[in-house]
C-alpha positions in Angstrom: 16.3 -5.1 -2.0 14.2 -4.8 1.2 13.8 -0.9 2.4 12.9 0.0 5.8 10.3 3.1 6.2 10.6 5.3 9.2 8.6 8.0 11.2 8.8 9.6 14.5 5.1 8.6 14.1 4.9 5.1 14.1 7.2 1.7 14.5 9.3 1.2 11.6 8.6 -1.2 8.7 10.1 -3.1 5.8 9.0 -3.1 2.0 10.4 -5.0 -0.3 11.4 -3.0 -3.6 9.2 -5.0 -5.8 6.1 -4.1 -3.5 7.3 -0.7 -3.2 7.4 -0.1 -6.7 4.2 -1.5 -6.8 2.7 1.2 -4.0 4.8 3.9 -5.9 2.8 3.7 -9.2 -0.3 3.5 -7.6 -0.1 6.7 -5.7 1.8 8.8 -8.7 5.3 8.6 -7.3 8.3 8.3 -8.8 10.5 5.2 -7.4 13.5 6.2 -5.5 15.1 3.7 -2.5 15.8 6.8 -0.3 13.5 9.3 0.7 11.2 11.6 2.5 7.9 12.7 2.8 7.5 16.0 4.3 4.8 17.5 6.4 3.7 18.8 4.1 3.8 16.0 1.4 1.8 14.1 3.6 -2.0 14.7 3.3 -1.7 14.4 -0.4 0.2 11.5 -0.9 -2.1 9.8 1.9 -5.2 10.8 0.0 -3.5 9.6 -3.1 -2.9 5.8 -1.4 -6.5 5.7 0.3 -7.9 6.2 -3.4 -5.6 3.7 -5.2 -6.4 1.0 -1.6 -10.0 1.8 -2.5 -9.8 1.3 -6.0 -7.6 -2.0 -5.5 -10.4 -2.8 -2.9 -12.9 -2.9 -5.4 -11.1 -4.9 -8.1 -10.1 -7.2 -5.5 -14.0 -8.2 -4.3 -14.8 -8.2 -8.1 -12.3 -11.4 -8.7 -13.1 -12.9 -5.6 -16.9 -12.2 -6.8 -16.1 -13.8 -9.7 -13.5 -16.8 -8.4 -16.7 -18.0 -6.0 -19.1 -17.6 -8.7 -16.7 -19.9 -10.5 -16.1 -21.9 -7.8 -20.2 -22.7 -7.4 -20.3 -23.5 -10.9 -17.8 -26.0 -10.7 -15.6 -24.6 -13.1 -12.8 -24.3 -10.7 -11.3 -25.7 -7.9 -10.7 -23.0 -4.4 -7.5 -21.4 -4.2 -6.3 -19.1 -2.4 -6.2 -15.6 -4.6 -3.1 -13.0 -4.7 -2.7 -10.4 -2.1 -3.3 -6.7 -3.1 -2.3 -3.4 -2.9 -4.5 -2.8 -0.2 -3.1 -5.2 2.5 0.9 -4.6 1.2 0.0 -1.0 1.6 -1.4 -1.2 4.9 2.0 -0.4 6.3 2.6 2.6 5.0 -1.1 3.9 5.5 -0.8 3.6 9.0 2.4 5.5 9.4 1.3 8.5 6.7 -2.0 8.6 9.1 0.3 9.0 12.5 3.0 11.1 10.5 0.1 13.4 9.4 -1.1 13.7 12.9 1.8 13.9 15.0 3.1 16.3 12.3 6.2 14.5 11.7 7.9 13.4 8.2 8.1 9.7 7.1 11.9 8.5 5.3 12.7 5.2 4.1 16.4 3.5 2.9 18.3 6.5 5.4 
């Protein structure tokens, strides 16, 4: 299923349900393929995704650490590593950033 998130805000985007899923857990909410953040939902559920992209941020230059480390070694060959939470949630950040600014809700699967 592919969603598409919208905001008075921001251009519109699409997630796909997996990656929304994904997104969901990480900032404490439960997984629904319509909704709406309020006004005043907002601030806190942004401050809850620029701690989980921070804390994915962080895991993310440990295995690359430890991938080149590897790499160095000879122990493995380069390849190309998964992306994370913090680029498939970049989307999203962005609009929650404009929505909360502009004062506006964000909705997605309406």
């Amino acid at each position: 299923m592919i969603i598409e998130f919208r905001s008075k805000a921001a251009g519109g985007f699409f997630m796909t349900e997996s990656v929304m899923r994904m997104v969901f857990v990480a900032i404490g909410q439960e997984f629904s393929s319509k909704g709406i953040f309020t006004e005043a939902q907002i601030p806190e559920i942004r401050g809850r995704l620029v701690a989980a992209i921070d804390q994915s941020r962080k895991q993310d230059q440990s295995r690359l650490n430890q991938h080149d480390e590897s790499v160095r070694e000879g122990l493995t060959a380069l390849q190309e590593l998964p992306i994370g939470l913090s680029q498939r949630a970049f989307p999203l950040l962005e609009m929650l950033t404009a929505a909360e600014k502009k004062k506006v809700p964000v909705v997605w699967g309406v």
